[in-house]
N, C-alpha and C positions, 0 to 999 in steps of 0.2 A: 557288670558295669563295663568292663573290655569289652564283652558284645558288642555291646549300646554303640558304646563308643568310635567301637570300627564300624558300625553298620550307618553311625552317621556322617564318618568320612566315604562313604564311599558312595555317600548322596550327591556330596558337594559332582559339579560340574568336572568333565575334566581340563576345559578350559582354564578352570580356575588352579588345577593343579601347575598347568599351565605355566600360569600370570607367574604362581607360587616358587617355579623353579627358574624363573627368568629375577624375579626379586634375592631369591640365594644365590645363583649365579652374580649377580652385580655385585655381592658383599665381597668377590673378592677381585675385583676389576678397579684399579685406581683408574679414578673418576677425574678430571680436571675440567670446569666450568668456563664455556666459553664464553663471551658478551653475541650477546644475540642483537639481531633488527628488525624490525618491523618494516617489513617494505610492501608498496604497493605498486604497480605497474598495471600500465593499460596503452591501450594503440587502438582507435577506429579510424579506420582509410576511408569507409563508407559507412552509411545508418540502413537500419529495416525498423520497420514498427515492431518486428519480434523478439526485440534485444532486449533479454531481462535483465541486463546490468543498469540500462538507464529507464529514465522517467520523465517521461511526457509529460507537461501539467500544462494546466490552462488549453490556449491554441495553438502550441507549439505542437508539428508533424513531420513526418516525411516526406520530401517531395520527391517528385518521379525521379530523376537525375542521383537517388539514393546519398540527398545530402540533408540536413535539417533545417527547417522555416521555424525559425522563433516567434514569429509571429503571423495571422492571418491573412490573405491574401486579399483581401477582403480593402476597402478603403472602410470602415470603423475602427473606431478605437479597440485595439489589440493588446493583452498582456499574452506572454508565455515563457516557459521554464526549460532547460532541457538539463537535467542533474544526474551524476554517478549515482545508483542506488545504494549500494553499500556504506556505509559510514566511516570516515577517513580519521584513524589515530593522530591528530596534529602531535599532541605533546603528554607526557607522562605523567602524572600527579605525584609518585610516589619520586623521582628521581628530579622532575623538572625538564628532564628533558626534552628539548624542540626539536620538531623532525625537519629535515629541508625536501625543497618540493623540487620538481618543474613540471611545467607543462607548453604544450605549443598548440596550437591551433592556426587552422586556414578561416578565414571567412570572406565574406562579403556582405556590404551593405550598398543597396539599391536603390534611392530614393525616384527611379521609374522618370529620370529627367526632371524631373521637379524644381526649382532652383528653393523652394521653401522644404524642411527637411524635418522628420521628427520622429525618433526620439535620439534611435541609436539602441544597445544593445551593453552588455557586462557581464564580464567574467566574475564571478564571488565564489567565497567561503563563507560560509550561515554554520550556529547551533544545528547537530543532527535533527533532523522532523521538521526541517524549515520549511513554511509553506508560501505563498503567494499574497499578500499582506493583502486583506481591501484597501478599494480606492489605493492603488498602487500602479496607477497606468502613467500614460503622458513620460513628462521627466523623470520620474520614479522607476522608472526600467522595473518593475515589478518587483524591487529588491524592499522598499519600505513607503508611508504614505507620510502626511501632516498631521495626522491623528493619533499617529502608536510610533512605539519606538522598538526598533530591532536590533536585533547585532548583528553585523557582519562586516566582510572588508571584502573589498570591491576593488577592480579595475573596469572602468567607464569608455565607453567611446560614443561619443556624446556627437550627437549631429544638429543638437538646437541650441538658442542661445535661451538660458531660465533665467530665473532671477536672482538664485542662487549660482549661476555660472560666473567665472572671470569677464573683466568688461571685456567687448571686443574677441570673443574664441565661441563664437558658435561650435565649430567642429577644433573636437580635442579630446586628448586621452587623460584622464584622471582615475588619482588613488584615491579612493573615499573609503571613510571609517566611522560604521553605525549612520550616516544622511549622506544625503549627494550633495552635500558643501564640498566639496573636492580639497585634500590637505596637499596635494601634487599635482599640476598640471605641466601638459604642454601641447603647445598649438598645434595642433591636424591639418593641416593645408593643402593637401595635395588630394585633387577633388575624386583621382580616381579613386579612393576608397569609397566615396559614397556615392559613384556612380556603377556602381555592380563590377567595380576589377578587385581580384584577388588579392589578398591581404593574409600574410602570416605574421603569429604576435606568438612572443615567447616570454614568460613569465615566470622569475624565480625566486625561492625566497631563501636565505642564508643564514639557519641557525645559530651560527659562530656569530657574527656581524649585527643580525636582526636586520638585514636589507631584504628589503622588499623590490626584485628590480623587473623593469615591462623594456622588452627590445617589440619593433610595430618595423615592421619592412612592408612598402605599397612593392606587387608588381614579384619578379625574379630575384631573388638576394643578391645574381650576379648580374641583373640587369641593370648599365652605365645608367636609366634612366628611373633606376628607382628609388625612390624616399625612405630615409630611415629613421626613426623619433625613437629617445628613450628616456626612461623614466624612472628614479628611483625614491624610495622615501624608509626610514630608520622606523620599523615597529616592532615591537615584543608581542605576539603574537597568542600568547599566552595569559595577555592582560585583555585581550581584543576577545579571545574567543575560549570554547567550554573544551576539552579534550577531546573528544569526539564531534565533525563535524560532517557536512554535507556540500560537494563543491560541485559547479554548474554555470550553466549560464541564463541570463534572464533580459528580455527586453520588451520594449513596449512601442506604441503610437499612438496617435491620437487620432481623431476621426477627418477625413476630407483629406488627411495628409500622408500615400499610402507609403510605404517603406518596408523592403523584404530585408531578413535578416536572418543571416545563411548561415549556417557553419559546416565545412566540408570534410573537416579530418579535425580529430583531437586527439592527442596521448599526453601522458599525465605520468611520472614516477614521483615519490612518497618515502621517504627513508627515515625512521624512526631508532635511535640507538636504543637499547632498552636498560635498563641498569643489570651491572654484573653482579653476580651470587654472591655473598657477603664472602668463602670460600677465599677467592680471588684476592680479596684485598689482602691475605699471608701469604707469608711462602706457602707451597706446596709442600706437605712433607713426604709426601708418597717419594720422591725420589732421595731422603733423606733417611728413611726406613728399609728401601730396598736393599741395601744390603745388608741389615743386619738381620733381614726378613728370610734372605738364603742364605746365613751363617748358622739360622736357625730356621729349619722349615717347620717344625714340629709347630710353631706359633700361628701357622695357619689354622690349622684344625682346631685350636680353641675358637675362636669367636665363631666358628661354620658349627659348632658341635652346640656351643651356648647359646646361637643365637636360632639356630631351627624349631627348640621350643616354642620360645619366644615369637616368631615370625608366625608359627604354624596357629598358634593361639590370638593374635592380636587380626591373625586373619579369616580366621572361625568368627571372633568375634566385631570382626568389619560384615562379613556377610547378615549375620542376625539382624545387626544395626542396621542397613539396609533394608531387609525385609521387613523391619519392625516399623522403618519410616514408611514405608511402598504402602503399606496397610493402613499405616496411617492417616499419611495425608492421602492418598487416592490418587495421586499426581506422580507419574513416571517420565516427565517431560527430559532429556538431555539437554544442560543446557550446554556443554561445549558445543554439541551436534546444532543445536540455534544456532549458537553464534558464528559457527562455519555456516552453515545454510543458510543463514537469514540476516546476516550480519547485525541481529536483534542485540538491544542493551539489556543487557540484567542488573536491574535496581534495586537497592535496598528497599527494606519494609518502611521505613523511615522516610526514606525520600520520598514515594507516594504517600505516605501518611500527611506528610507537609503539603506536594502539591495540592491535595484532595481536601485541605482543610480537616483533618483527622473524619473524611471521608461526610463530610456536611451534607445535611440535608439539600441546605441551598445550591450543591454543585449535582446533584442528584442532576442526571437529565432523561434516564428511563433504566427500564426493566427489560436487557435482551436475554437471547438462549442461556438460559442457566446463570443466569450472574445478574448485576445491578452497574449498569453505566455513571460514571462521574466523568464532570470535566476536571481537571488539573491545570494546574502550571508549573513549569519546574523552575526552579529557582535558579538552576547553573546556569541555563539558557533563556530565561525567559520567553520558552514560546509553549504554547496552548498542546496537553494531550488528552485520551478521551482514555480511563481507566475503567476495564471491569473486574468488576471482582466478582469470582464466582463464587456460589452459597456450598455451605458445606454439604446439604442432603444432594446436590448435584449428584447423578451415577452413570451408569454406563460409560463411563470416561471420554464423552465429548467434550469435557473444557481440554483435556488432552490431545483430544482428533484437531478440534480448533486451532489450537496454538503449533502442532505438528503441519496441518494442513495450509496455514498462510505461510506456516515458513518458507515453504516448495514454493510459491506460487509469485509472481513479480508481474503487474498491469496495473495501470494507468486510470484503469473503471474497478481497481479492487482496493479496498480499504486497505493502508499499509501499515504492517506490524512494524512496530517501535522497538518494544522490549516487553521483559516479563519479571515478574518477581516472586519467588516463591519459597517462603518462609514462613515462620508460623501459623502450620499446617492450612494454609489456605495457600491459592493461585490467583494472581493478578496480572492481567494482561492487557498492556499499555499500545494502542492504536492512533493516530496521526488524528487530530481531531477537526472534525465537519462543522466550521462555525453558521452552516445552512440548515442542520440538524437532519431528518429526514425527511426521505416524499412522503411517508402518514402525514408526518406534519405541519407540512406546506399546504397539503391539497387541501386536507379537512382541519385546518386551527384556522380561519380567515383571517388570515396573517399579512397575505399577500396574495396579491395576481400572478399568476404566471404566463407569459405570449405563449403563443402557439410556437415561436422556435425555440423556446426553452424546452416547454413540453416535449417536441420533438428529439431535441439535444439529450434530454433525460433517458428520452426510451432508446435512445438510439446509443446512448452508453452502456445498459444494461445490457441491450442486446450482445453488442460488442467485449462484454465480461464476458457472457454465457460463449459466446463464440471461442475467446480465449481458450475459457475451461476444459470446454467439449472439443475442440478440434487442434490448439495450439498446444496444451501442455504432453509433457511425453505419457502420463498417462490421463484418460479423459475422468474429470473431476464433479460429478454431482453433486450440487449443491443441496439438493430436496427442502429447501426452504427459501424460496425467491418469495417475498414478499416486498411491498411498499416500505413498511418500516426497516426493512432490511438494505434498501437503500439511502448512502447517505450522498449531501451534496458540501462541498467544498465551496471556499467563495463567490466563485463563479458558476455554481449549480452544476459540474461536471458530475455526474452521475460515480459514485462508489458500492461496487457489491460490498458486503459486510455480512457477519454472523456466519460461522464455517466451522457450527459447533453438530451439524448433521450431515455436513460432506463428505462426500466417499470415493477414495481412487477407483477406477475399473481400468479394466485394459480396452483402449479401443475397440478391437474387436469383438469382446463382449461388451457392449455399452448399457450393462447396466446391472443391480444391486436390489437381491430379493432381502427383504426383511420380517423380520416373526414381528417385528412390532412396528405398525404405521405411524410414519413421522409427518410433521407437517404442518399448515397452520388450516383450518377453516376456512373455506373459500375459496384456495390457490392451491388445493391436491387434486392433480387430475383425479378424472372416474376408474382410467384401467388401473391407477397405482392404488386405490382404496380396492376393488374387485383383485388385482393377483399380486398386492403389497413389493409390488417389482416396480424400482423408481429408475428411470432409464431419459434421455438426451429428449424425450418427446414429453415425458413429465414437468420436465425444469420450463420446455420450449410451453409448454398450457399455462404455468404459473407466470411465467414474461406476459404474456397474452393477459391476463388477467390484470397483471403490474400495468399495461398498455392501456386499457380496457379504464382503468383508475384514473389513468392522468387523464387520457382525452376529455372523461363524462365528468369528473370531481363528485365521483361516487364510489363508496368503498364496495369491497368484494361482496359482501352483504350489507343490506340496507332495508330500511322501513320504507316500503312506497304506497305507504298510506292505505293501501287495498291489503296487501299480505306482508306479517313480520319474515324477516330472515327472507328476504329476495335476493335471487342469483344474480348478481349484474352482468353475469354473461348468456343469462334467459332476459332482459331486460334488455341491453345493446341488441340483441337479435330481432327482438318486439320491433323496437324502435329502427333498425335497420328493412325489415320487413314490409313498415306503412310508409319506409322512407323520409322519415321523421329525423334525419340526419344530416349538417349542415355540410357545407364546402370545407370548411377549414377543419373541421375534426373527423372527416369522411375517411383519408388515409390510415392512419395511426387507428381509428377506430374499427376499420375493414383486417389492418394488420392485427390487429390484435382480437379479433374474430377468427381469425383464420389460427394463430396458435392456439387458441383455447376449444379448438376443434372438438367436440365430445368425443370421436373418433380418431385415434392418435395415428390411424395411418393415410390421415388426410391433414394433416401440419405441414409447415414448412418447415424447411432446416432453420435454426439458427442463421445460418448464413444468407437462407435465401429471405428469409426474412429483414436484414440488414440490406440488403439490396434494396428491397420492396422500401425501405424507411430512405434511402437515398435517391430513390426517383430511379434506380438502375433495372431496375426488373416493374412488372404490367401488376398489378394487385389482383388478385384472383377473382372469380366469379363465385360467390358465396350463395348457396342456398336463401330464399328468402325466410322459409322460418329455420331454426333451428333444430338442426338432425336429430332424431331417438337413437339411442342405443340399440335396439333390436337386434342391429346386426353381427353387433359385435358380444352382447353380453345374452346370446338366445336364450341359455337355461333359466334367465330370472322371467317368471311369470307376471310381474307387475312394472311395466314399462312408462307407463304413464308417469311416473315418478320416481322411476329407477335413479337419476341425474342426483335428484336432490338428496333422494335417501340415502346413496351411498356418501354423498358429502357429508349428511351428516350422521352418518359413522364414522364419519374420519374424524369428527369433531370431539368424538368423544374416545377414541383412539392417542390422542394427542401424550407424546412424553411427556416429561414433567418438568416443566419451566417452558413451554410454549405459552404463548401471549392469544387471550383470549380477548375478541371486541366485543364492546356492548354501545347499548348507544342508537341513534339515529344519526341518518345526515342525509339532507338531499343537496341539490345542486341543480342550476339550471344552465342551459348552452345558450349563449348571450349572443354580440354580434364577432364577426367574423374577426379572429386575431387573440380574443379572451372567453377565457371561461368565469364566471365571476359563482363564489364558493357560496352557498349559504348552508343553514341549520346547525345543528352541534354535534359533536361524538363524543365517545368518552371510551377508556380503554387504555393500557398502557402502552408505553410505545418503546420501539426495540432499538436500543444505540441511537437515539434522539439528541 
């Protein structure tokens, strides 16, 4: 039994011996517990579109001069966002306590000489996972509509007169809480703010006080000729908003009335006291003991003598316990390492039990990688999120790669992690929810039309993820599952990747990732990754082509076309591009997305040049009129005539377990120039819907 015994201490790690002698060492280190804070700090001089700290929403971008356009350049009506991505600790649950903020900002507002102005632009704090309300343009700065009610508290700068404004203040700066009825104003008059001169505004709030206060300087702060307006209003902050929130900014216009809306520098500090160790609230006795602790040393060595048993056994039996969990539930996810990396929330079982209606039929919205999609609502914040819950036969631990892999990851075109919860013995993983649901189900539910700039905008966001993945993160990130349903769409149909439950880091220089078991979905697996099960930057780039190939025709990846079941729509756009049977308005995006779905992966384009080709920046290539054979790439298969389809569908029946199969017909016809209009039926689950 001593054998046993020593031969299974000497299993253990020795890190763990490690852990083990830094925990007896403390036993005899008087300890005294400080008061901790929560602080946050940030400073941006300048903006790039590669900055994973914030988020781009709507048509908010960067413009050349490396400062932020909240809104389009465009004379239509424009909403956009530009928000901190991380999630901001306002106040404490467990203590109460309020954190105090500031923050400063440069901007400008442009109204382009116009003497008629609109809308203006706002600084807010939102619920964390706050998104861009519909119908939330014009006066509504994108912050809320007349139809839903949100939370947040706002500072306005307001360049039109509503109906809900003071009489007589077209231009003014207001505190608004939960609507844009403004509960504080004050008059804006001095025109060079909303003729394109620079403006700093400094905004703070005073946990002690509950003051909410706006200092607004036009112009130099020491310039004799510049304006200065302030503004204060008394709120608890803690009644206003959820503990966790998300701060940014948001503006809008309306159409015919253009207005740029700038912001040039923002920094932001965040100070949160946290409660002291219960410890604290006594004396300390440690210095009440000391000396009678060296009148008698020998008092040491008892509790280091009595309590090494003790330590050594409660720490044997901490590791089983762990193993015994690991095994259990299947899930090795860290969540401290989330919540430093992804600033993701960890939810109770309970709380998603509620939002999800104890997980209801009726919120059911599809079946994606490994798990079953609900929508939710949370009760603290009342704003909309999209829960999956993954099934217990799940393996290969992709709900793990999943939730590991978005964490790293922060863009604009990729669906964003919320939180996760992970308790009895199951993993739920909570994502910002798509009230547009996805491209399957737009193209083929005959739900709605889509313009040709939608379409465009769609593909041309996906592209733009894939771009990210492959060429912007530090290392490049395969997805091996670009599908239509794996697109979602946001209010405003901005294009979201999602499902990152078969994504795989590689290092650039080797870009790409051999597998003993082919992943994928039916109809969107290149040929060379079914032939040498190696998924690489030129597979993902044939599966986009394919997602392209979808939106343009409003035909799925396979289809009945009345003469043969299970047609390749990428042998069928070729047909059709061949007799020339393809129109003005769906020729580009159709030509692009021929050219990624290249049978021959070393005639694609990059990712990038592909995003060119969808922006009018680069010539759209000369494509073969019928579509290429393999031959030359795949010479040892002796049956070529059918090489294309055959190996697809081996891939078909290759498929891990929880890949979404289609069944079903759809056709679709190409109507006149501008719209695609959907007909026929499908059926088939649909992934994060």
């Amino acid at each position: 039994m001593e054998n046993q015994l020593s031969s299974f201490f000497f299993r253990v790690n020795l890190s763990n011996y490690g852990l083990l002698s830094i925990l007896l060492f403390s036993l005899t280190i008087p300890h005294k517990v400080q008061t901790s804070m929560e602080n946050t700090s940030f400073s941006f001089t300048e903006f790039s579109e590669d900055m994973t700290e914030l988020k781009f929403e709507a048509d908010s971008y960067v413009g050349e001069a490396k400062v932020v356009e909240l809104t389009s350049s465009e004379s239509s009506g424009s909403v956009g966002r530009l928000t901190y991505r991380r999630p901001l600790q306002l106040w404490d649950s467990v203590s109460r306590n309020l954190a105090d903020f500031n923050t400063h900002f440069s901007f400008s507002i442009n109204s382009v000489g116009r003497h008629s102005r609109a809308h203006g632009f706002a600084f807010f704090l939102a619920p964390n996972g706050s998104q861009i309300p519909p119908n939330s343009g014009r006066g509504y700065l994108a912050l809320c509509s007349n139809s839903s009610s949100t939370n947040f508290v706002a500072v306005e700068f307001d360049t039109h007169q509503d109906d809900w404004d003071p009489i007589h203040m077209p231009t003014h700066v207001g505190i608004d809480l939960d609507s844009m009825n403004s509960v504080a104003t004050t008059n804006c008059s001095c025109s060079d703010i909303y003729d394109g001169g620079k403006a700093d505004a400094w905004i703070a709030y005073k946990s002690s006080t509950k003051i909410l206060s706006v200092k607004l300087i036009s112009g130099c702060e020491d310039n004799w000729n510049s304006y200065t307006y302030e503004l204060r209003y008394t709120v608890d902050l803690r009644v206003k908003l959820p503990e966790w929130i998300t701060v940014g900014f948001s503006a809008a216009t309306v159409p015919d009335l253009l207005e740029h809306h700038t912001i040039h520098s923002w920094d932001l500090s965040l100070n949160l006291q946290l409660p002291d160790d219960e410890t604290n609230q006594t004396t300390s006795p440690v210095q009440a003991m000391t000396a009678k602790r060296k009148r008698r040393p020998w008092l040491w060595a008892i509790p280091v003598i009595c309590g090494i048993p003790l330590l050594v056994s409660g720490f044997v039996w901490f590791l089983c316990w762990m193993n015994r969990r690991k095994r259990k539930d299947g899930f090795v996810v860290t969540d401290h390492k989330l919540q430093n990396e992804a600033g993701a929330r960890s939810f109770s079982y309970e709380e998603l039990l509620i939002a999800t209606s104890n997980f209801a039929d009726a919120r059911l919205l599809g079946r994606g990688g490994f798990g079953f999609v609900y929508e939710g609502l949370l009760q603290d914040t009342n704003s909309k999120i999209a829960v999956k819950k993954i099934v217990s036969e799940s393996t290969d631990f992709t709900a793990e790669e999943e939730v590991r892999t978005i964490s790293r990851l922060r863009h604009r075109n990729l669906v964003q992690l919320i939180g996760w919860c992970r308790e009895r013995q199951e993993l739920l993983i909570v994502y910002e929810f798509m009230p547009n649901k996805s491209l399957d189900f737009l193209l083929f539910s005959k739900r709605c039309t889509l313009t040709w700039e939608t379409r465009n905008g769609i593909a041309l966001g996906v592209a733009t993820a894939l771009h990210y993945l492959q060429e912007l993160c530090d290392q490049c990130v395969l997805h091996r599952d670009v599908k239509s349903s794996n697109v979602l769409l946001d209010s405003n149909f901005n294009a979201k990747l999602g499902d990152f439950g078969l994504a795989r880091f590689v290092n650039h220089d080797h870009s790409s990732y051999t597998t003993k078991l082919l992943v994928g979905t039916r109809g969107y697996v290149a040929p060379e990754y079914v032939e040498s099960s190696r998924a690489s930057k030129e597979s993902d780039v044939y599966s986009f082509g394919i997602v392209a190939l979808e939106i343009a025709s409003g035909k799925r990846a396979i289809f009945n076309d009345g003469v043969k079941t299970g047609k390749l729509l990428v042998e069928w756009v070729w047909e059709q591009y061949g007799r020339g049977q393809v129109i003005a308005a769906a020729d580009p995006l159709l030509v692009v997305g021929l050219a990624c779905a290249h049978p021959d992966y070393r005639e694609r384009p990059s990712i990038g040049e592909a995003i060119d080709m969808l922006k009018t920046k680069a010539e759209l290539p000369c494509l073969p009129l019928e579509m290429p054979e393999l031959t030359n790439m795949f010479s040892s298969r002796d049956n070529t005539s059918s090489c294309f389809e055959s190996e697809i569908s081996r891939a078909s029946n290759k498929h891990e377990k929880g890949q979404i199969q289609l069944s079903g017909t759809s056709s679709g016809t190409i109507a006149e120039k501008g719209q695609i209009q959907l007909s026929g039926t499908s059926s088939g689950t649909i992934a994060e819907n």
